[in-house]
N, C-alpha and C positions, 0 to 999 in steps of 0.2 A: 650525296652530291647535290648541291643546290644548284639551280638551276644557272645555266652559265652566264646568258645575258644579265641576272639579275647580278653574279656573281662580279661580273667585268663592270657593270654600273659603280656595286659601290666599292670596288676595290681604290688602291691607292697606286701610285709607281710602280715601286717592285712588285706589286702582289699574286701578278702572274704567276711570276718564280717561288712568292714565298708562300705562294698557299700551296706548296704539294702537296701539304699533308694531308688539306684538304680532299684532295681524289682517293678517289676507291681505282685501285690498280687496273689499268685499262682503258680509264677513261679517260677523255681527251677533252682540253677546250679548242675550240672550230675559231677563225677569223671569222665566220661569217655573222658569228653574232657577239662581235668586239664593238666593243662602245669606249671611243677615243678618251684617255685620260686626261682631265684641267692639267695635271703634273707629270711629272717622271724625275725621278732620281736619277742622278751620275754619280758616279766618283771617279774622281781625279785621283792616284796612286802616285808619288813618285818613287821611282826606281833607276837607282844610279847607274847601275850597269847589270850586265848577265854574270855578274862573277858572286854578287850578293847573295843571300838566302834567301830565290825566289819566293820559296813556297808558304814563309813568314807575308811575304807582301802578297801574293792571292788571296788567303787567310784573310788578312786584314780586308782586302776588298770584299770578298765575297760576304763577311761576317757583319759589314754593314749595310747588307740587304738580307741579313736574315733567314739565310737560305736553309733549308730542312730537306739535304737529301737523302735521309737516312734510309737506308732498303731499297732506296729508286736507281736505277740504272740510267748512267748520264754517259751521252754521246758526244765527245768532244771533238770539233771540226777547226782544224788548223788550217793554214792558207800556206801548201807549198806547191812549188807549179816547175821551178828549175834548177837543178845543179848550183848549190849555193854555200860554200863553208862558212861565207862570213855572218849570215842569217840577215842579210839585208833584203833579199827576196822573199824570202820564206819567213814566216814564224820561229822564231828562235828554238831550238832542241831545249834551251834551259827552261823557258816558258813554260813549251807543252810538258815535260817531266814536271815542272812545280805544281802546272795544275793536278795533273795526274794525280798525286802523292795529297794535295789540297784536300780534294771532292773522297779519296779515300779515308782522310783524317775527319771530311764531315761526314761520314758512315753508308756512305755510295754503295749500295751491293756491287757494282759492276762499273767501271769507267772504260770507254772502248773511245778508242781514236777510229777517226773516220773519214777521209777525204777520196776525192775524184780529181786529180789531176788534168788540166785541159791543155795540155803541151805535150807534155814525155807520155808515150803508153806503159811504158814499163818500169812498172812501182818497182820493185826492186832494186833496180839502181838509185830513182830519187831517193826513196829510204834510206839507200847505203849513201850516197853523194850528201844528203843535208843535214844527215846526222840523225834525224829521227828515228832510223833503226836502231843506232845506237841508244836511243830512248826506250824503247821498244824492248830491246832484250836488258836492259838495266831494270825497268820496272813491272815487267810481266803482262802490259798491257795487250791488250785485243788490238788488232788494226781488221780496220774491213776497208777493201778497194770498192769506194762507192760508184767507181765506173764499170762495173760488175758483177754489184751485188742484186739479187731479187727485187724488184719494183713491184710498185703497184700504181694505177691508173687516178689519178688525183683530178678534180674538177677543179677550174681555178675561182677564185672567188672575186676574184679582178677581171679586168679588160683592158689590159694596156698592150700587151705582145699579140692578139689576134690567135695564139694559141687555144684556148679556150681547156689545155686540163694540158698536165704533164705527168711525166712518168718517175716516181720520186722511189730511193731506194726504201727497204722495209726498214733498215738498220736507222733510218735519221724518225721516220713515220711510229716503229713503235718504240722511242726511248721516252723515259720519263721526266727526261731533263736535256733539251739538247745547244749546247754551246759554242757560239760562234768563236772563234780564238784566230783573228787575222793579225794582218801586219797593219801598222799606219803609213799608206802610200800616197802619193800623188796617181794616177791613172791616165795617160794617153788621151783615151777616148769618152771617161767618164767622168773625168775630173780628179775623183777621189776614188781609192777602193777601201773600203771597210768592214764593218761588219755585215752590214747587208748585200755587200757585191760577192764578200765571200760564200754565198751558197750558192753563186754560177759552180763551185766545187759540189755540191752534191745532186745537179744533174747529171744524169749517168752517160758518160762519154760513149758506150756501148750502143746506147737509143738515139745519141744526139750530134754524135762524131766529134773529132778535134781540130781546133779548139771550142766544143761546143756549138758547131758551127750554127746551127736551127738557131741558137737563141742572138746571136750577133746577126743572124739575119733579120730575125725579130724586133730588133733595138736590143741596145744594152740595157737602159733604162729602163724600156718597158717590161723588160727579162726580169730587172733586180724586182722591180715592182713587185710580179705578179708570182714572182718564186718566193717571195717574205709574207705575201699574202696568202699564201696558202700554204705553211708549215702549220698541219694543225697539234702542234706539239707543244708544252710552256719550254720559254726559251731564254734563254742569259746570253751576255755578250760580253770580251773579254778581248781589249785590244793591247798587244804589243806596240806599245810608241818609244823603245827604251833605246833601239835608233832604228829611224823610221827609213822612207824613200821620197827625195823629192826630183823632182825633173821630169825625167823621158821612164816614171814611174809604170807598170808594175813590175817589168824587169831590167830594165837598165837606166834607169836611174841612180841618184848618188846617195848615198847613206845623209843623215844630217843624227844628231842625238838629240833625243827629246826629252829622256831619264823618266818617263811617266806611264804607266797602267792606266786603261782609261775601264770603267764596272757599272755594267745596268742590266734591265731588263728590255726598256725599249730600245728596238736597233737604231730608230729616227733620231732618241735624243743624243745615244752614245756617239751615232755620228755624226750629229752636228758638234757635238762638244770634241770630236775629234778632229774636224775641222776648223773650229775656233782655237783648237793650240794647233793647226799648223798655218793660222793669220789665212784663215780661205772662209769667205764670207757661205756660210749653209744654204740658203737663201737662192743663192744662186750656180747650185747642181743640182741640174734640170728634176732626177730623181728622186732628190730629199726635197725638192718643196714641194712635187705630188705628196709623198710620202705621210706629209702634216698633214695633210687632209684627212688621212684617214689609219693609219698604219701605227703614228706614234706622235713625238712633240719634237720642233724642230723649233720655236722660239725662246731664247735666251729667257724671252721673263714668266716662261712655264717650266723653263728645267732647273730642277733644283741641283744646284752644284754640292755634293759634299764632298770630304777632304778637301784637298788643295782647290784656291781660285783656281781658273783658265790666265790669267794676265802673269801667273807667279812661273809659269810653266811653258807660255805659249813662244814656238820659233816663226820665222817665217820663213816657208817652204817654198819654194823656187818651182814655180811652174812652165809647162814649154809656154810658147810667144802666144799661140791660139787661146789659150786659157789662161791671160792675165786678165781677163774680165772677170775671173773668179775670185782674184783676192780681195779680202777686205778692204772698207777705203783708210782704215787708219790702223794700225800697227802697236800695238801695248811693248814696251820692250821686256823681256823674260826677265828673271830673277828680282 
């Protein structure tokens, strides 16, 4: 194992994710000695609807970053929070099953679903209500309820929430691959939620109450910060945009179709470019432009787009009245 600082210097985009092979089983690379990449890779995926042969288009994304999980144990964290058949709140059931079924075809020992709901306490029902149980007992996967499971005491490596460490479950701490897999929202209060808001789900509601209440006390912002900052685990990201949320987002707002997978390593680039298809300038949520400073790449002319442009794909997503500062000032029209 080379040594991590030198290793994060001269890596490239993806190379977090793609050097696992690199690691001897156990070992970890730390944010604390992350050295910000000139670049970062996205892709763009489109995906017409949930009726498709998801797990062909994950494949395809995941395959061009090169990902080698063969033997590793990969943690996959979905974003469901309420009672939803139509999968406009939640992470779509066909999503997470393709991933599942994906990261098993790339020779995964182990793929475990894993979330902490900050609304409903009682997993049981949202599994039965959103359909992911039915995921669940179709593909034999693991679920752990991470507002319940063993923690351990984490130092943060940030200072943005005044927290100063948190209590993160063991299940996200020792995998060897662990996967953001949200929705593409609009958000109320933080503008956008996406891959990096989705691990307010793997603070454990048990330590932290509901909905998370400690960390909304904290700031949202400063919360998403200093929670992405301190997963010291390599990490991929993996966004549902195939019909997103715009409006009085992250749960009642209105469905819109975006038809697009968005696939990277950094959470800063994949959410800006998650932003840029839904016409919401990156820039200016509060949290992704900390974020560039030090976490990942949030400038268009540092993230390398592949597959699809953003201008061939991008909607323009309907914000409430207090967050029309957020959109872009000019508008590319889709298709």
């Amino acid at each position: 194992m080379i040594d991590r600082r030198e290793f994060l210097k001269a890596a490239s985009g993806a190379a977090v994710a793609a050097a696992l092979p690199g690691c001897q089983q156990g070992e970890r690379w730390h944010p604390a000695a992350f050295v910000k990449q000139p670049r970062s890779q996205v892709a763009i995926v489109p995906a017409a609807s949930y009726e498709r042969p998801l797990e062909e288009t994950i494949l395809t994304g995941l395959k061009l970053f090169r990902l080698d999980v063969n033997d590793r144990n990969v943690v996959l964290k979905p974003n469901f929070v309420e009672f939803d058949p139509q999968g406009v709140i939640n992470t779509h059931p066909a999503v997470l099953a393709a991933a599942i079924e994906a990261f098993r075809r790339l020779g995964a020992r182990e793929v475990i679903v894993a979330e902490g709901p900050g609304h409903r306490r009682d997993n049981e029902y949202l599994l039965s209500a959103s359909g992911i149980g039915d995921v669940l007992a179709d593909t034999g996967a693991t679920f752990i309820d991470l507002n319940h499971d063993a923690v351990r005491r984490v130092a943060l490596d940030s200072d943005y929430s005044g927290l100063r460490h948190l209590y993160l479950p063991e299940t996200v701490l020792d995998a060897d691959l662990f996967v953001s897999l949200p929705k593409m929202k609009t958000h109320h209060w933080a503008g956008v939620t996406l891959s990096m808001k989705n691990l307010f789900g793997i603070v454990p509601g048990s330590v932290y109450g509901w909905p998370k209440n400690l960390l909304h006390w904290a700031g949202i912002g400063d919360s998403i910060l200093d929670i992405n900052a301190s997963i010291g685990v390599p990490r991929f990201n993996i966004v549902d945009g195939i019909v997103g949320m715009q409006g009085n987002g992250p749960i009642q707002g209105e469905p819109i179709h975006s038809g697009v997978m968005v696939f990277g390593a950094d959470p800063v680039a994949v959410d800006a470019t998650c932003a840029r298809l839904m016409n919401i300038d990156p820039w200016k949520i509060g949290y992704l432009e900390r974020a560039d400073a030090f976490l990942g790449n949030l400038g268009d002319d540092v993230i390398e787009q592949i597959g699809e442009p953003v201008d061939r794909l991008q909607q323009d997503y309907r914000v409430l009245e207090h967050f029309q500062g957020i959109k872009a000032t000019s508008r590319v029209t889709a298709g």
